[in-house]
Backbone as numpy.savetxt, mean C-alpha at the origin, in Angstrom:
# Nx Ny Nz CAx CAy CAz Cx Cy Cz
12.03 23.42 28.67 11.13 23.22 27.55 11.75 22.16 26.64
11.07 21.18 26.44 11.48 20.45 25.34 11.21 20.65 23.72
12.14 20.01 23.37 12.07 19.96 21.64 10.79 18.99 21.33
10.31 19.31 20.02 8.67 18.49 19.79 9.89 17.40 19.22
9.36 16.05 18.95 9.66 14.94 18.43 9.51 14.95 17.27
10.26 14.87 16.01 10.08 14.97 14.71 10.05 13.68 14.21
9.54 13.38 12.91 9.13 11.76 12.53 10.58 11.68 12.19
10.99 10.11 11.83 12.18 9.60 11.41 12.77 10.73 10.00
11.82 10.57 9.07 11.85 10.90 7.81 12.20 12.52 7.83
11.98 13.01 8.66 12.15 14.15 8.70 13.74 15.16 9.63
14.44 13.72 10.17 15.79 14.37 10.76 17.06 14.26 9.51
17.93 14.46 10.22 18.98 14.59 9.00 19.50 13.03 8.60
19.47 12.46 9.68 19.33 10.95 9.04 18.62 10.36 8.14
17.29 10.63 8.42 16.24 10.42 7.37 16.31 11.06 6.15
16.46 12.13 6.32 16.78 12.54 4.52 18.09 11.85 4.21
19.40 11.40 4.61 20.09 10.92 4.18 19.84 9.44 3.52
18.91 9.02 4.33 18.25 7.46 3.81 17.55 7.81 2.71
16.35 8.96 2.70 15.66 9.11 1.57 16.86 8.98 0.25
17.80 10.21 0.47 18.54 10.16 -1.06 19.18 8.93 -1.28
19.59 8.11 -0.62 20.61 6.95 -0.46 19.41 6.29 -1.53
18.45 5.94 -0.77 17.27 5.15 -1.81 16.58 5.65 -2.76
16.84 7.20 -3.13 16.78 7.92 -4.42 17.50 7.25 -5.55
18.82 7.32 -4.75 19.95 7.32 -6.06 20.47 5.72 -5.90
20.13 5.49 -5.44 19.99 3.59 -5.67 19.01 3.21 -6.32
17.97 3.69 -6.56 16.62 3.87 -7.49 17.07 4.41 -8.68
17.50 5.33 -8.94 18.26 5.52 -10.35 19.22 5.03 -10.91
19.80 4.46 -9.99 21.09 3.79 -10.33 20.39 2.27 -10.69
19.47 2.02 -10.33 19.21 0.44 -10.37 17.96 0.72 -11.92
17.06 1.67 -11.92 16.75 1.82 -13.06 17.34 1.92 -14.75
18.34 2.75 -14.02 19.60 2.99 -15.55 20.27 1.88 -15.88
20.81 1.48 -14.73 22.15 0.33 -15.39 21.25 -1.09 -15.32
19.78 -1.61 -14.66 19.58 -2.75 -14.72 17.87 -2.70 -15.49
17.84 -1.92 -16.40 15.89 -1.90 -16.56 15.69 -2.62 -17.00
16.39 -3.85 -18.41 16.15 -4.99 -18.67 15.82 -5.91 -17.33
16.28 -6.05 -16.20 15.95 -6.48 -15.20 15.26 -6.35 -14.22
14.93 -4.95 -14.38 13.45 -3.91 -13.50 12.30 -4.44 -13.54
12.29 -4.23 -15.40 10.99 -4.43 -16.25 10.70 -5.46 -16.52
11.48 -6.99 -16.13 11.18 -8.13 -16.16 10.57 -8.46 -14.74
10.80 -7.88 -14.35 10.86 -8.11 -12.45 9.49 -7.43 -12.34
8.63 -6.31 -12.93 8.08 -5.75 -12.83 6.90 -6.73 -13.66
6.79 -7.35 -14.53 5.73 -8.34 -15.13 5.78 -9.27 -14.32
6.23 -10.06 -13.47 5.87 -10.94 -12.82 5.32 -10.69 -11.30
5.89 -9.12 -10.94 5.04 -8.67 -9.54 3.52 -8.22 -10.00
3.40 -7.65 -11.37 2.03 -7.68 -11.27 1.11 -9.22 -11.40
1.96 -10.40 -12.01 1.25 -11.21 -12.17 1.08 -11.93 -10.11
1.60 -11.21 -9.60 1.68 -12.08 -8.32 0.87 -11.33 -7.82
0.63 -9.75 -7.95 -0.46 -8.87 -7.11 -1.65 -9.46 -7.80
-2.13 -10.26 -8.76 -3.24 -10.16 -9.03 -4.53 -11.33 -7.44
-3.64 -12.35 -7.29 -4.28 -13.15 -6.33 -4.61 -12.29 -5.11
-3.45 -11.53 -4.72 -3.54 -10.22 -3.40 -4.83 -9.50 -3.86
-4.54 -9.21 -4.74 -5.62 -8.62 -4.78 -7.41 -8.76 -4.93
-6.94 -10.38 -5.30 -8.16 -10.94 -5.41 -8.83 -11.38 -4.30
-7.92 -12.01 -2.58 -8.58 -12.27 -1.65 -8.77 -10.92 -0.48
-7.74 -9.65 -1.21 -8.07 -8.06 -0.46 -9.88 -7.87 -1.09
-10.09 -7.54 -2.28 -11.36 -7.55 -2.57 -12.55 -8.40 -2.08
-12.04 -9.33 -2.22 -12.76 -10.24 -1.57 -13.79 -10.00 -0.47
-12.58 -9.87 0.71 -12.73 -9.56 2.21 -12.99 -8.12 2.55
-13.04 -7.26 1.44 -14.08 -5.80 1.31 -15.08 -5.85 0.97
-16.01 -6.97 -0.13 -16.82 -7.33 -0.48 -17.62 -7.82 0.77
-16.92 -9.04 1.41 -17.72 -9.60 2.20 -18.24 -8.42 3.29
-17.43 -7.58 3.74 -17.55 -6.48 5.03 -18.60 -5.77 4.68
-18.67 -5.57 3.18 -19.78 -4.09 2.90 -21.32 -4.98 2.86
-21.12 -6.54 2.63 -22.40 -7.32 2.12 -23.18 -7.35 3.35
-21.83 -7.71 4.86 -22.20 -7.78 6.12 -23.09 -6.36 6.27
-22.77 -5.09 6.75 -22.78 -4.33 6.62 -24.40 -3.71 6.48
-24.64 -4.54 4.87 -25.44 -4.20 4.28 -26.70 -5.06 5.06
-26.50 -6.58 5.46 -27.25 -7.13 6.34 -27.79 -6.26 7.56
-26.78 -6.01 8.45 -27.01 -5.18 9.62 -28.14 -4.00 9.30
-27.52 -3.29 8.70 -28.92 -2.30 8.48 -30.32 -2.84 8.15
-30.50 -4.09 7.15 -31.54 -3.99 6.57 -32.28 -4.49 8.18
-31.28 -5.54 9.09 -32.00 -5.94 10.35 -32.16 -5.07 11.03
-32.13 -3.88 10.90 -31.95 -2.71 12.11 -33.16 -1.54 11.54
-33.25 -1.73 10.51 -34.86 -0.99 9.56 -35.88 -1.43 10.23
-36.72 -0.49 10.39 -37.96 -0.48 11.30 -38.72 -1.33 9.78
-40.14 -2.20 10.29 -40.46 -2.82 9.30 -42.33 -2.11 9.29
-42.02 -2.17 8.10 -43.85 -1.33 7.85 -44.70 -2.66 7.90
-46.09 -2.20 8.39 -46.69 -3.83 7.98 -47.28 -4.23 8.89
């Protein structure tokens, strides 16, 4: 009988990575937040374009979308 396959995140390695990048996360919050929180205004100014051609290309899918059906509606008349 075999053992089931457990995800990465879930062996003892993986929790060792989780805390490693816990406490490197606190450690980098405490001793550098003047440098976090600067770092942190310019990633939102860079998500804004991401996010502008992600919307975008959801817009266009639902407009498609919205074509298909209206061609696929039986027509009265």
């Amino acid at each position: 009988m075999s053992t089931p396959h457990l995800p990465f995140w879930r062996t003892p390695l993986g929790w060792a990575c989780i805390g490693f990048a816990a406490l490197a996360a606190v450690f980098l919050a405490t001793g550098h937040a003047a440098h976090v929180l600067s770092v942190l205004a310019w990633l939102a100014l860079l998500a804004c374009p991401l996010i502008h051609v992600l919307m975008h290309r959801h817009g266009r899918q639902i407009h498609d979308r919205g074509k298909a059906e209206k061609a696929d509606a039986p027509r009265n008349g």
